[in-house]
C-alpha positions as CSV (number, residue, x, y, z in Angstrom):
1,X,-11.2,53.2,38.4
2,X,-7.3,52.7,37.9
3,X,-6.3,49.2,36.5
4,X,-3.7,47.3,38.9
5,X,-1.5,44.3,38.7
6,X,-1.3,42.2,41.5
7,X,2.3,40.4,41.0
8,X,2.7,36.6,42.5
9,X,6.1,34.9,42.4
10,X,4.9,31.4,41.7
11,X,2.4,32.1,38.5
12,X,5.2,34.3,37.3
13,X,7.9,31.2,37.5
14,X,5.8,28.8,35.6
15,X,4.8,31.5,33.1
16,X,8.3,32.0,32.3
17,X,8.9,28.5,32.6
18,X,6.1,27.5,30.1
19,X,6.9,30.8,27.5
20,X,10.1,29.5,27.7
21,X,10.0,25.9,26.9
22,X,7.2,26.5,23.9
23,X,9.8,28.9,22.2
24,X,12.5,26.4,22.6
25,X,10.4,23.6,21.2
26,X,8.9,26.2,19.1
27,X,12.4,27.0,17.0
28,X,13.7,23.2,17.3
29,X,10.1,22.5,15.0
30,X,11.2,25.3,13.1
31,X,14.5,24.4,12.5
32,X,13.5,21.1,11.3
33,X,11.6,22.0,9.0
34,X,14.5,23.9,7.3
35,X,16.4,21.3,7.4
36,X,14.1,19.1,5.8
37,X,13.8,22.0,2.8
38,X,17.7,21.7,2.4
39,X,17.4,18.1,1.8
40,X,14.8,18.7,-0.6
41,X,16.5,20.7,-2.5
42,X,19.1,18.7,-2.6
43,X,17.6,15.4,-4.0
44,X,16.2,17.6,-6.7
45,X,19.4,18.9,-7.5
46,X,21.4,15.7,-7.4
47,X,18.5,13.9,-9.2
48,X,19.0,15.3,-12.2
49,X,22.8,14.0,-11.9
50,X,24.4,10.8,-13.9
51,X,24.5,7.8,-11.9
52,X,27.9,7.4,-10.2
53,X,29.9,3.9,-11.2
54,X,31.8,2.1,-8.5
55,X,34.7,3.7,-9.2
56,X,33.6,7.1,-8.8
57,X,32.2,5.9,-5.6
58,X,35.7,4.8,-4.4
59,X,37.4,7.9,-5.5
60,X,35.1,10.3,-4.6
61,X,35.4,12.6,-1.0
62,X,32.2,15.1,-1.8
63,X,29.2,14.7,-0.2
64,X,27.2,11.9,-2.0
65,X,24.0,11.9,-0.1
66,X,21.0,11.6,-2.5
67,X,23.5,10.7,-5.7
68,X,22.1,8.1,-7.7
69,X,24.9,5.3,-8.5
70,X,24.9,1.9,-10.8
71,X,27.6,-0.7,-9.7
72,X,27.9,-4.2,-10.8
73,X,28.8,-6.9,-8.5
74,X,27.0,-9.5,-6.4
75,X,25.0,-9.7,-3.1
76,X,26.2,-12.0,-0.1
77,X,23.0,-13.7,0.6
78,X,24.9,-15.6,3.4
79,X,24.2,-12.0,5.4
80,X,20.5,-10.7,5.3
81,X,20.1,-8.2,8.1
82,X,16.6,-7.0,9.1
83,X,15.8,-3.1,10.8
84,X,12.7,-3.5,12.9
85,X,10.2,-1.1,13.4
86,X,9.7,0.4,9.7
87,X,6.2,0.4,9.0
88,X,5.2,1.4,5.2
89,X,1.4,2.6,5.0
90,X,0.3,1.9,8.1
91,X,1.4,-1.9,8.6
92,X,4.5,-3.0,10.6
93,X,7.3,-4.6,9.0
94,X,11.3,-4.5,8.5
95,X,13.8,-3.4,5.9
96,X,15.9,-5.9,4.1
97,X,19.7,-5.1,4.0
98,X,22.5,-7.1,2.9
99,X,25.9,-6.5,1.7
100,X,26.6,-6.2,-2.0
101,X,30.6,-7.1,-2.8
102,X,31.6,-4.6,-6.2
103,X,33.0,-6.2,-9.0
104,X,37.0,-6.3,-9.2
105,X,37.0,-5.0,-5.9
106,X,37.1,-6.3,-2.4
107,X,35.0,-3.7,-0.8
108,X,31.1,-4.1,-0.3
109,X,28.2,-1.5,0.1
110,X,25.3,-2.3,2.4
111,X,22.6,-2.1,0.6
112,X,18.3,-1.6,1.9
113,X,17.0,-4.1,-0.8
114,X,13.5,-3.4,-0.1
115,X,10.8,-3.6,3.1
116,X,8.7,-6.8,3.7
117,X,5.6,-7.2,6.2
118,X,6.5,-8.5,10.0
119,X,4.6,-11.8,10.2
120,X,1.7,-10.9,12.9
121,X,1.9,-14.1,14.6
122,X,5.6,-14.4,15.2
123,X,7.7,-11.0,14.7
124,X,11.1,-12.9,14.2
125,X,9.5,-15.9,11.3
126,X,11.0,-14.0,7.8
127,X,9.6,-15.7,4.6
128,X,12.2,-17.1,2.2
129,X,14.1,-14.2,1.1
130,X,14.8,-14.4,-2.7
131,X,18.4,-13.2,-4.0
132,X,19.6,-12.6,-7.3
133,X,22.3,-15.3,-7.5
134,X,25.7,-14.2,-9.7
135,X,26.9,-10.5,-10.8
136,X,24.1,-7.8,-11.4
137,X,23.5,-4.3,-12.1
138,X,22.2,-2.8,-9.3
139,X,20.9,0.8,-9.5
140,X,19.7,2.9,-6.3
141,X,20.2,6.2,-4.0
142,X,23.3,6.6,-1.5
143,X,22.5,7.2,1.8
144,X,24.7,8.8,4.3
145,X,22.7,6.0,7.0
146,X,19.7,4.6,7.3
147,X,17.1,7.1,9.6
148,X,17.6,5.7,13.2
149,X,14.3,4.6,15.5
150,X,14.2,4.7,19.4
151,X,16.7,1.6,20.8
152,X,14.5,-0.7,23.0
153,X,16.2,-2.4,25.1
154,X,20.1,-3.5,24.1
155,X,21.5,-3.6,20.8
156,X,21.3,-6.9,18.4
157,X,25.2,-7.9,17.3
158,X,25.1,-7.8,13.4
159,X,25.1,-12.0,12.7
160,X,23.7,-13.3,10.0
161,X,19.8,-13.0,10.2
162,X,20.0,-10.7,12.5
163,X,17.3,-8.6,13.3
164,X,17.9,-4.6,14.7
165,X,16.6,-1.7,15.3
166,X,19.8,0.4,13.6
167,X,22.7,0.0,11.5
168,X,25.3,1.2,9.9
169,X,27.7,0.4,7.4
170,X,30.7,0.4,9.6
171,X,28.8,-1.1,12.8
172,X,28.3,-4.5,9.8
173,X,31.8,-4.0,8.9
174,X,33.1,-4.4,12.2
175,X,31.1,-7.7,13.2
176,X,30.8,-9.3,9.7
177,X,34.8,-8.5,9.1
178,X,33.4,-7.4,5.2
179,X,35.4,-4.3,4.1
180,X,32.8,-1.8,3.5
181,X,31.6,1.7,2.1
182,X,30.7,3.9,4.7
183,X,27.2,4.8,3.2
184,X,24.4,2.7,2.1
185,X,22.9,2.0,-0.9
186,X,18.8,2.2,-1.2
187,X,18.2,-0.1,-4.4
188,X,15.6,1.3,-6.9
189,X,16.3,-1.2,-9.8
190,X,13.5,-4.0,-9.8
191,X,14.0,-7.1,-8.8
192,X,11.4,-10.5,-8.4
193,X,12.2,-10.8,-5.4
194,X,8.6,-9.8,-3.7
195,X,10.1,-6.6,-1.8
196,X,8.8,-3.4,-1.6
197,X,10.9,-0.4,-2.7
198,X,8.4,2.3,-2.0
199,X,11.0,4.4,0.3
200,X,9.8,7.2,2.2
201,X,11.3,10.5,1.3
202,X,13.6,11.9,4.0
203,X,12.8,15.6,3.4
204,X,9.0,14.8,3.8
205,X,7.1,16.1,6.8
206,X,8.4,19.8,6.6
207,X,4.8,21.6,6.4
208,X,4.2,19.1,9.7
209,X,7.1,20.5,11.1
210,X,5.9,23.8,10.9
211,X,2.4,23.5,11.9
212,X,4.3,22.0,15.3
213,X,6.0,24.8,15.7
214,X,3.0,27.2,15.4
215,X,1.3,25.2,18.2
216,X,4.4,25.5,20.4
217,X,4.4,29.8,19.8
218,X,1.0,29.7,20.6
219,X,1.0,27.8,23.8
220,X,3.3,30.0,24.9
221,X,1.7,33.4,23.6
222,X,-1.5,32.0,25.6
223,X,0.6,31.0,28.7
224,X,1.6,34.8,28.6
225,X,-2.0,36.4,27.9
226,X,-3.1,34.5,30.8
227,X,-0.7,35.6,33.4
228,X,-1.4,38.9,32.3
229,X,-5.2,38.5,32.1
230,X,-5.1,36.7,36.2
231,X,-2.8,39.8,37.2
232,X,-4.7,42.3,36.1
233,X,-7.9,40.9,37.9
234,X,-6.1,39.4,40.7
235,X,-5.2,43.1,41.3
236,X,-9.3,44.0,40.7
237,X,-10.5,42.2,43.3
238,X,-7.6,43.3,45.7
């Protein structure tokens, strides 16, 4: 008995459809995971580097994502900012930024001191924030920007004590009138000042990346056996 295919416009639109929109999705996955393999690399590379000092900072136009760099100065604790929405392990809570003026200088960096827990009574109630008062070395990681959450709602204006869901460097610059770096620093030098400095890695999550990917080739390699699989018998029964 010959073997037949019965064709139907509509199955054969949302096949395509579907096929279509798990490749796309498919390579996006794919292609995140790359480019969370570059950035890997790259912190390993740039580990290994010497710290940069303030004035290398100031001079330098090369990429300094990932460099580590030691500057002197002191923070202005008049300006704690807060990003909502960073959990760390599992439990809800903020990061801690603040602008840190360089010694001999008039320019600042904005620096991520650390994470603390949200208070699970009232979001917006922040403990007493400890700050090292006078000039201090401060060592940590520069940043290009701090990784950006979903906006609900409108965005906070950078006051201080504000709290936000992201920043930048120029966005405090702008509204605290502080001349500023256009990175930010992630501080890794201990401090008793009861923050966390646990940060998550940003190239972390490429092997998730790929396993996403491989679900969105096989939805649409399954989409395609079935409108094959339905023609065929479809043209059977005919």
């Amino acid at each position: 008995m010959p073997y037949s295919f019965r064709f139907r416009l509509i199955p054969t639109i949302l096949t395509v459809a579907l096929c279509a929109l798990g490749i796309t999705l498919g390579q996006w996955q794919t292609s995140r995971a790359l480019e969370k393999e570059v950035i890997a690399s790259a912190m390993i590379a740039r580990a290994s580097l010497a710290p940069l000092t303030a004035q290398e900072l100031s001079a330098s136009s090369a990429d300094l994502a990932f460099r580590r760099a030691s500057v002197s100065g002191e923070f202005v604790a008049a300006w704690p900012l807060y990003l909502d929405n960073r959990p760390l392990h599992g439990v809800a809570g903020f990061y801690v930024m603040m602008p840190f003026k360089v010694a001999g200088s008039d320019r600042h960096i904005l620096v991520a001191r650390g994470w603390q827990p949200r208070n699970p009574n009232i979001r917006t109630q922040m403990p007493m924030l400890k700050t090292p008062a006078g000039a201090i070395q401060l060592d940590g990681v520069v940043r290009v920007g701090i990784d950006k959450v979903m906006q609900l709602g409108q965005a906070t204006a950078f006051t201080p004590g504000a709290i936000t869901q992201n920043m930048t460097a120029q966005g405090v610059a702008q509204q605290s009138g502080l001349k500023m770096f256009d990175f930010v620093l992630e501080q890794t030098s201990a401090s008793v000042d009861g923050l966390q400095r646990d940060w998550p890695l940003p190239s972390a999550g490429a092997d998730k990346h790929r396993a996403y990917a491989f679900q969105w080739y096989a939805l649409s390699l399954m989409a395609a056996i079935f409108f094959v699989v339905t023609g065929f018998r479809r043209g059977k029964n005919r």
